[in-house]
Each structure stands twice: as structure tokens, then as C-alpha cells.
C-alpha positions in Angstrom: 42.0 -184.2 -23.9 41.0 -187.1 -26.3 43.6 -189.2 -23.7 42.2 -188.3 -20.7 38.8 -188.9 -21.7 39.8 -192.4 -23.3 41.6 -193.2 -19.4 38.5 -192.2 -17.8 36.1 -194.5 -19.4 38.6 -197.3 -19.4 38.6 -196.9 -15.6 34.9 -196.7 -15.7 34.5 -200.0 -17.4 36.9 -201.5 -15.3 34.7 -200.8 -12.1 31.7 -202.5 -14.1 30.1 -199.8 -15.5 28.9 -199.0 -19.0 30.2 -196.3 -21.3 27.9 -194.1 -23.9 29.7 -191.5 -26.0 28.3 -189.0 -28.4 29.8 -186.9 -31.1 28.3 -183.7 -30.4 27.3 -181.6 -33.6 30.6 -180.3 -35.4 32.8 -182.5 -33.8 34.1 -186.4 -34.4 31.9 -188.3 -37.1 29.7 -185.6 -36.7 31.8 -182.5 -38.5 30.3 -180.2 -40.6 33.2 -178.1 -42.4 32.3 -175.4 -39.9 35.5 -176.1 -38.0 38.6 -176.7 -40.0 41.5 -176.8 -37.0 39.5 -177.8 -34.2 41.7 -175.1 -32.4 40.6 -173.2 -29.4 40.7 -170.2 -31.8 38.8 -172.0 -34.2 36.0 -173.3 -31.9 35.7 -169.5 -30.3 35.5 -167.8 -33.5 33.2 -170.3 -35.4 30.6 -171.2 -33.1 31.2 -170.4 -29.3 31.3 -166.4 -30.1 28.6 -166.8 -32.6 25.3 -166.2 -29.8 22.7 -167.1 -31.6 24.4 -169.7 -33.6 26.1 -171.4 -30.4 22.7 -171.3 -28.5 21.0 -173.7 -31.2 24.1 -175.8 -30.9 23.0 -175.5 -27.6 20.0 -176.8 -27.5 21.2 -179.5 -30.3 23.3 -180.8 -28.4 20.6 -180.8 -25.3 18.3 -182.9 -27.6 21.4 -185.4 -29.0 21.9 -186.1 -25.2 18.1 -186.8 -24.0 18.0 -188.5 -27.3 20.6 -190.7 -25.8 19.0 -191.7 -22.7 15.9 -192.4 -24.3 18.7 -194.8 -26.2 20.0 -196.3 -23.2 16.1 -196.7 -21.8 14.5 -198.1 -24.5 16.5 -200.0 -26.4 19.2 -201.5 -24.1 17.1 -202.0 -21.1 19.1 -199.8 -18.8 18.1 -199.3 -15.6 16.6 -195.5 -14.9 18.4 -195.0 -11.9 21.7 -196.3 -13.0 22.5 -193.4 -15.7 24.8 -191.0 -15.3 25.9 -187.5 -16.9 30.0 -187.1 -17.4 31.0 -184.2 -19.3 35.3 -183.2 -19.3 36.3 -179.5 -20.8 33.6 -178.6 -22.8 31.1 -181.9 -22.7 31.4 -180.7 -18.9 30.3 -176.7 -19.4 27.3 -178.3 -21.4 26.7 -180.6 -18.8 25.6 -177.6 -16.9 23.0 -177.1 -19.3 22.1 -180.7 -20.4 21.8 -181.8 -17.0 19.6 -178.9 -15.5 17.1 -179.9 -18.7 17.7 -183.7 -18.5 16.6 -184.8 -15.3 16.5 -188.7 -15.8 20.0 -188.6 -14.8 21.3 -190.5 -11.3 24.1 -188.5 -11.0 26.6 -186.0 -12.9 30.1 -185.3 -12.9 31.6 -182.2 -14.7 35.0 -182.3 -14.8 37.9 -179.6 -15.9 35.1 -176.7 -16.7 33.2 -173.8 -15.7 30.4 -170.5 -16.9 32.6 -169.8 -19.8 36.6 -170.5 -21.3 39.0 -167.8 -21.9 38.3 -166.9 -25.0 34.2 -166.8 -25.2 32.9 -163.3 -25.1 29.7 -164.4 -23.5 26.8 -166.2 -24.4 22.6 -165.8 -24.7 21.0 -166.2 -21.4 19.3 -169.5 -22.8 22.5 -170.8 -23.3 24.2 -169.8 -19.7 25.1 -172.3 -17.8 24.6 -170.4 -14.5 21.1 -170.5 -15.5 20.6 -174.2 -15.0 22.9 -175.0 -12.2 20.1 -175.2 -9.6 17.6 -177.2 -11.4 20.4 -180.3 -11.4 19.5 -180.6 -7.7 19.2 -183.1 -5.8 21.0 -185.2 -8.4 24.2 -186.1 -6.5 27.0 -183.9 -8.5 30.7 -184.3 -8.1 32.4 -181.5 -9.8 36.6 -181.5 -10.4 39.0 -178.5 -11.7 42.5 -177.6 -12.0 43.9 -174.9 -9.7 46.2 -173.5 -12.6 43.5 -174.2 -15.5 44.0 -171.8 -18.2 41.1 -172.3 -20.2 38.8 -171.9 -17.2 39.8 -169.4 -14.8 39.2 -170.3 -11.0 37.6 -166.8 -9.6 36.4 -165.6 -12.6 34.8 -168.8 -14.3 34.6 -171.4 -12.1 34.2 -170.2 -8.2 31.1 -168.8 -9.7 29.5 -171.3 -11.0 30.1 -173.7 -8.4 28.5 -171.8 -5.4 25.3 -172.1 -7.5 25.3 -175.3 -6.7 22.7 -177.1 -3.6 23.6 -180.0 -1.3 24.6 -183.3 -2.8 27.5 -181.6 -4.6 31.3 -182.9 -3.9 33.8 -180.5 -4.9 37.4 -180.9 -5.8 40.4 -178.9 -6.9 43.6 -180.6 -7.9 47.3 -179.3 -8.7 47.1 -179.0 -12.0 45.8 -176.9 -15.4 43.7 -178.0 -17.9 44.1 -181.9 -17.3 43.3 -184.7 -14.7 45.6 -185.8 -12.2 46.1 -189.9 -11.1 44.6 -189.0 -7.8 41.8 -186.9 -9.5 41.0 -189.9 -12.0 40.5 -191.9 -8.5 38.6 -189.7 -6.7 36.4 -189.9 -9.7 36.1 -193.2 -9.9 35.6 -194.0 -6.4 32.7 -191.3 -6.1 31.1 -193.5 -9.0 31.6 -196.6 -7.6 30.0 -195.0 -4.6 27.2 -194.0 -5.9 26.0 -196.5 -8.2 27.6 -199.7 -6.9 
């Protein structure tokens, strides 16, 4: 994931834009012990099957990320309508949240994600994101999955989720699991060279 992620801002700064990336709580520079493999078994067990414990991770990681526009704002002078949201795997399943809270974002693009991944049990209603899906309208949205994705099933995770979603929303599927495609990566980028440039 760490790769695809890496490609994605790279292409991102290529076409001019700027590039803010935070550790969310447990992870990267960030870590905490909590999570010793950083396996999908290891992340389910330790905090996404823990409710109560995932939902103030939740809402953590909501505050880290307003935290960070207020960042962008205040200190670097960045235009308000020139900030966008992009969340991949499970920066993208918080995005539901984050962005349905956050609304000084200009746009949002969830990538490879969906309501839940194959191994949660479920989650608090505060921390659902098919609770916050229709508060991220009008924001422009441009959402991206894998047909074959194995951590986020199509009918039962992601299908779901995305008919939630209001006009202003571009949806794409590509031919492939739990990863981004070339011609995804380009779709990406030239819906955000679109709609900021």
C-alpha cells in the first residue's frame, strides 16, 4: 500500500499540487506498542474490533485531520478552497467520517475502501461511516475500488456505501483487488487536475 500511496502523491506534485501526510494514532512515527505486526489480523484484533476503543481512535483521528487543515490555513497560507481530502484503504474508510465532520474541504477522493473490511465485526454507530456519507455533499467526491478487492467486498461493503452518496460524486471500478491500476492512478489525477486547476 505504502507504494501506491508514495506513486500517488508523486503524481500529485507533479501536476503542481501540494502534498500533507499525517501519521494517524498507532501507526508510522505515531505508534504506540498497541500494534506489534501491523498485520490485518493485528489491526482487527487490537483496535478495529475493539468498539469503544476504535470509535475514540475515531474521533482522534477526526481531530489530527481538522487539526491539519487549520495547519494548512493558518500557518502556510493555503488557500480555503484549494484543500482537498485523499484517503487510500483505510485513510479512505475514515475519510468517510473525517470528511462528513470536516467540511472545509474542496473536494475528496476515497480510494480502494468501503463501510467496513473483511475482518471488522462492526463498529459503534458514531463511528459508521454510512452515517456521514451524506453530510460530504456537495463537496465534489470521486470515489475508486477494485472489482476483485478482498479486503472490501463489492456488494456487501462497498455498493452500499456508495449509493449513499448525492450528486457531485464520480465513481469508478477498476480490474483489480486491493491496489490501483495505471489507468486508475490517471483517472485520479486528472479528476484533480480538474477540479482544482
Amino acid at each position: 500500500k505504502d507504494g501506491t500511496y508514495n506513486r500517488i502523491v508523486k503524481g500529485l506534485i507533479r501536476s503542481g499540487m501540494n502534498v500533507l501526510a499525517i501519521d494517524l494514532l498507532h501507526f508510522g512515527e505515531r505508534k504506540t506498542g498497541l500494534l506489534t505486526t501491523f498485520k490485518n489480523d493485528d489491526k482487527a484484533k487490537n483496535l478495529y474490533n475493539r468498539k469503544s476503543f476504535y470509535l475514540e481512535w475515531v474521533i482522534q483521528t477526526t481531530k489530527d485531520v481538522s487539526r491539519s487543515v487549520d495547519l494548512l490555513l493558518n500557518h502556510y497560507n493555503a488557500s480555503a478552497d484549494s484543500i482537498a481530502y485523499l484517503g487510500l484503504s483505510r485513510g479512505a474508510e475514515m475519510g468517510f467520517i473525517v470528511t462528513g465532520v470536516e467540511k472545509r474541504f474542496s473536494a475528496v477522493a476515497l480510494l480502494i475502501s468501503g463501510h467496513f473490511d473483511a475482518l471488522e465485526t462492526g463498529h459503534l454507530a458514531a463511528a459508521c461511516p454510512a452515517n456521514y456519507v451524506g453530510r460530504i455533499s456537495p463537496t465534489p467526491t470521486f470515489l475508486l475500488n477494485g472489482k476483485y478487492d478482498s479486503d472490501y467486498d463489492a456488494e456487501k461493503s462497498v455498493k452500499p456505501l456508495h449509493r449513499l452518496f448525492g450528486g457531485n460524486t464520480e465513481v469508478h471500478w477498476m480490474d483489480s483487488g486491493h491496489s490501483i491500476t495505471k489507468e486508475g492512478l490517471q483517472l485520479l489525477n486528472n479528476w484533480f487536475v480538474d477540479t482544482f486547476l
